[in-house]
Phi, psi and omega in degrees: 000129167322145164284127207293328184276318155312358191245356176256336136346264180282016120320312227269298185322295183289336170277357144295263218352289198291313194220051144048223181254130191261174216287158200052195224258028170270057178214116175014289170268013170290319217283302157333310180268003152303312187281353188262328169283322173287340150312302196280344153325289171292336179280321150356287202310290197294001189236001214278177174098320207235168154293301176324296193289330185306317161318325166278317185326306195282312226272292159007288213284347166294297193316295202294359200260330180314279182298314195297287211294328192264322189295304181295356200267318170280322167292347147273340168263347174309293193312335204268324232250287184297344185253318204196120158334304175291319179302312180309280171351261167319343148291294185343297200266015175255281147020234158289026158270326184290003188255004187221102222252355189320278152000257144033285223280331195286311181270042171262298172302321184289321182311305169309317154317299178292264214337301165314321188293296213258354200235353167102163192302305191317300163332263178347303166307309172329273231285309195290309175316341164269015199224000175219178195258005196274150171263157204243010189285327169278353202300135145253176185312336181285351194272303175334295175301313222272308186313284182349280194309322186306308203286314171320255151015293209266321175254042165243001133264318171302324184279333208206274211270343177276318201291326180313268186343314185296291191299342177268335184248016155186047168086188147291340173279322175256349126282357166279331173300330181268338187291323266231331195271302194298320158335294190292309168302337161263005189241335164263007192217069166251131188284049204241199194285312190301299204227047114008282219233323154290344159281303190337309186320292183295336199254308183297337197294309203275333189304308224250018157282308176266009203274008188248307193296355189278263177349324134327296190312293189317324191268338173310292188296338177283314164292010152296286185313328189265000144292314166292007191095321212254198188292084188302307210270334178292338169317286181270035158263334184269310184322309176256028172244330208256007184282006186220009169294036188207143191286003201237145180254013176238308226286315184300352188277307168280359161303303197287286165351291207292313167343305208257334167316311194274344214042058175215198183259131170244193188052194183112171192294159180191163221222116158222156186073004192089359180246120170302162196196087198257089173303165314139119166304155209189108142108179202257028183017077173290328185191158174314141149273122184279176172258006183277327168314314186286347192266318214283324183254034150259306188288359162279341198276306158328281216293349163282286204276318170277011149283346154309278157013301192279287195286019175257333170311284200294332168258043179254294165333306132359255167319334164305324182274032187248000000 
């Protein structure tokens, strides 16, 4: 028999399916980033001067964004748990669908697809500039797509299979606690002048947060791909020469998988801040990156996340017979 968490889980999983991120500010991480910008407002002052205080400031603005977000997230769900059963339920799974990005993730990228069909390279550019950090005003299309596929790739762990991971070993609370770490790491943990050393706290944080579920990710998608029709053995032939070809030490995982699925090349310079940044090629390039390549690495992306998905069942299950 199901489990009350496990059934506010694949609540949570089918309402991201169905209704994505829901509308306004009425979401987790908006409520994050607010508590994360206002940390860093107030602390900045009190920490400025030395690289060492910026470092306490950042390693602070972690401690507190950390217990607020895992505190409120177990003190709503104990209460819901503790007043009514359907209420516990429906917090849970209230929870962890906002702890979850599938959705999201497919029509943020697809916007960029369609753009690319219909609407021309400026669009494109537009569309693609709200999902990656990079900057996109030079891109031509094979840059577009090939961005579009890095993000896709990187965040069907950061977005899906890493929070799938959280929420299965410990609820809505130790997934809100990752959403919370990964919130801070995209808005604090850039290596530029501003957060160097006020970011580091949050970037390392995130390295070691992910550093199991990338890896996990990666080998998911070489069994994606061969659910899905594409390249399986090429999937784990680039996973495993080319997964540690990236300056991140989990990113480069589900790159290298999705890479060798697709047959193409991903990474190479790339301009963020107005600065070349000349990344390490990922995957044999076989052919140009398309713009058909982003549909190909959402349904490689699906198909990773529900064989998560899948093997989390089963091994709830498992343990039930144990």
């Amino acid at each position: 028999m199901m489990g009350p968490r496990l059934a506010a889980l694949g609540l949570g999983v089918l309402a991201d399916l169905l209704l994505g991120d829901p509308l306004g500010g009425f979401h987790i991480v908006v409520w994050m980033g607010k508590v994360i910008s206002g940390c860093e407002k107030r602390l900045r002052p009190l920490f400025r001067g030395t690289p060492r205080g910026e470092l306490a400031g950042g390693a602070l603005t972690v401690l507190l964004v950390c217990a607020l977000s895992f505190g409120a997230s177990l003190g709503a769900v104990w209460l819901g748990w503790r007043l009514h059963w359907l209420l516990g339920l429906g917090v849970e799974s209230f929870l962890c669908w906002q702890c979850l990005a599938a959705r999201c993730l497919r029509e943020e990228s697809m916007a960029v697809y369609y753009a690319l069909k219909r609407d021309g390279l400026p669009a494109a550019r537009a569309a693609v500039g709200r999902i990656v950090g990079r900057d996109t005003e030079s891109l031509d299309e094979a840059g577009v797509a090939r961005a579009c596929v890095e993000t896709v790739a990187e965040n069907c762990c950061d977005g899906v299979i890493a929070p799938l991971l959280f929420l299965a070993l410990g609820g809505a609370p130790l997934g809100t606690l990752y959403k919370a770490v990964n919130t801070m790491d995209s808005m604090l943990g850039y290596k530029n002048q501003r957060y160097l050393y006020f970011g580091r706290p949050a970037a390392k944080l995130d390295d070691l947060a992910n550093l199991l579920p990338a890896r996990l990710g990666g080998l998911l998608m070489i069994g994606g791909a061969a659910l899905c029709g594409q390249d399986g053995r090429g999937a784990w032939r680039v996973f495993r020469r080319d997964r540690y070809a990236h300056a991140s030490p989990n990113s480069g995982h589900c790159e290298a998988a999705c890479a060798g699925a697709l047959g193409v090349r991903l990474g190479g310079p790339s301009v963020y801040f107005g600065q070349v940044v000349d990344k390490p090629y990922i995957g044999d390039g076989q052919r140009p990156v398309e713009g058909e390549d982003i549909r190909r690495a959402n349904r490689l992306a699906l198909a990773s996340a529900a064989l998560c998905f899948g093997l989390i069942l089963l091994g709830k299950g498992a343990l039930a017979l144990c």
